[in-house]
VMD Tcl script that draws the C-alpha trace (Angstrom):
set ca {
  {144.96 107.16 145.23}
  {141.57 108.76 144.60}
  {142.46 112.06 145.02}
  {145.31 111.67 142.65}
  {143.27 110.10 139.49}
  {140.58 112.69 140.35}
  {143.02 115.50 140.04}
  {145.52 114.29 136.77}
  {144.39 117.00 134.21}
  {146.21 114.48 131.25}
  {148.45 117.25 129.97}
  {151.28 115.03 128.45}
  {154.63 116.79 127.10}
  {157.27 115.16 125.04}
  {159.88 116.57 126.90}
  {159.41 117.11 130.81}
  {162.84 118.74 131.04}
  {162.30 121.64 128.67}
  {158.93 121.90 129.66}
  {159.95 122.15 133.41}
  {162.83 125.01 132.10}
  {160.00 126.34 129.66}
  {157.66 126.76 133.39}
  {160.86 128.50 135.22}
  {161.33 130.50 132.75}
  {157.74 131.95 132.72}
  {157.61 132.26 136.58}
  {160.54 133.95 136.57}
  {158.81 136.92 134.07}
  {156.36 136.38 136.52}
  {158.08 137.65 139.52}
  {160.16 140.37 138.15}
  {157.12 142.07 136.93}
  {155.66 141.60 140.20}
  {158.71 143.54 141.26}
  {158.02 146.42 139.10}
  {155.29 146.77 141.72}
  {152.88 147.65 138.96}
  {148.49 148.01 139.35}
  {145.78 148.76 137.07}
  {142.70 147.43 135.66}
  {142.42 144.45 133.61}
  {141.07 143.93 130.57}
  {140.46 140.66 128.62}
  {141.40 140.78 124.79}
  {137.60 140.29 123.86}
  {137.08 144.06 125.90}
  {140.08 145.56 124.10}
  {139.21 144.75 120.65}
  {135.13 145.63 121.35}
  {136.67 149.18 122.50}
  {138.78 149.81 119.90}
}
mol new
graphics top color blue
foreach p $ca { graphics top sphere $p radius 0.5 }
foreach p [lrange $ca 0 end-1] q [lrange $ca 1 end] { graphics top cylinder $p $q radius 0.2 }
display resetview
Protein backbone atom coordinates (compact mmCIF):
# COMPACT_ATOMS: atom_id res chain seq x y z
CA UNK A 1 0.00 0.00 0.00
CA UNK A 2 2.99 2.28 0.53
CA UNK A 3 4.64 1.70 -2.42
CA UNK A 4 1.53 2.37 -4.37
CA UNK A 5 0.59 6.02 -2.80
CA UNK A 6 4.35 6.74 -3.04
CA UNK A 7 4.37 6.01 -6.71
CA UNK A 8 0.61 7.58 -8.05
CA UNK A 9 2.00 10.54 -10.17
CA UNK A 10 -2.01 12.09 -10.02
CA UNK A 11 -2.28 12.30 -13.79
CA UNK A 12 -6.17 12.13 -14.07
CA UNK A 13 -7.85 11.81 -17.71
CA UNK A 14 -11.46 12.23 -18.50
CA UNK A 15 -11.54 9.44 -20.61
CA UNK A 16 -9.29 6.28 -19.75
CA UNK A 17 -10.44 4.54 -22.93
CA UNK A 18 -9.25 7.05 -25.48
CA UNK A 19 -6.44 7.83 -23.50
CA UNK A 20 -5.42 4.08 -23.30
CA UNK A 21 -6.07 4.03 -27.52
CA UNK A 22 -4.38 7.60 -27.55
CA UNK A 23 -1.02 5.51 -25.58
CA UNK A 24 -1.30 2.47 -28.29
CA UNK A 25 -1.38 4.54 -30.76
CA UNK A 26 1.90 6.39 -29.83
CA UNK A 27 3.76 3.10 -29.00
CA UNK A 28 2.88 1.81 -32.00
CA UNK A 29 4.85 5.02 -33.96
CA UNK A 30 7.14 4.02 -31.50
CA UNK A 31 8.04 0.66 -32.70
CA UNK A 32 7.80 1.03 -36.36
CA UNK A 33 10.37 3.68 -36.26
CA UNK A 34 12.39 1.49 -34.21
CA UNK A 35 12.02 -0.79 -37.19
CA UNK A 36 13.39 1.63 -39.59
CA UNK A 37 16.50 0.68 -37.62
CA UNK A 38 17.51 4.30 -37.63
CA UNK A 39 20.80 6.10 -35.29
CA UNK A 40 22.13 9.45 -34.91
CA UNK A 41 22.75 12.08 -32.48
CA UNK A 42 20.24 13.81 -30.53
CA UNK A 43 19.55 17.08 -30.13
CA UNK A 44 17.10 18.87 -27.74
CA UNK A 45 14.98 21.77 -29.36
CA UNK A 46 16.80 24.38 -27.04
CA UNK A 47 20.34 23.10 -29.15
CA UNK A 48 18.56 23.32 -32.50
CA UNK A 49 17.20 26.70 -32.26
CA UNK A 50 20.75 28.11 -30.43
CA UNK A 51 22.43 26.60 -33.77
CA UNK A 52 20.35 27.90 -36.15
Amino acid sequence: MIVASRSWTGFVVKNSHVASQEFNRNAEEGRAQAALGWSGPLQSQTARSATA
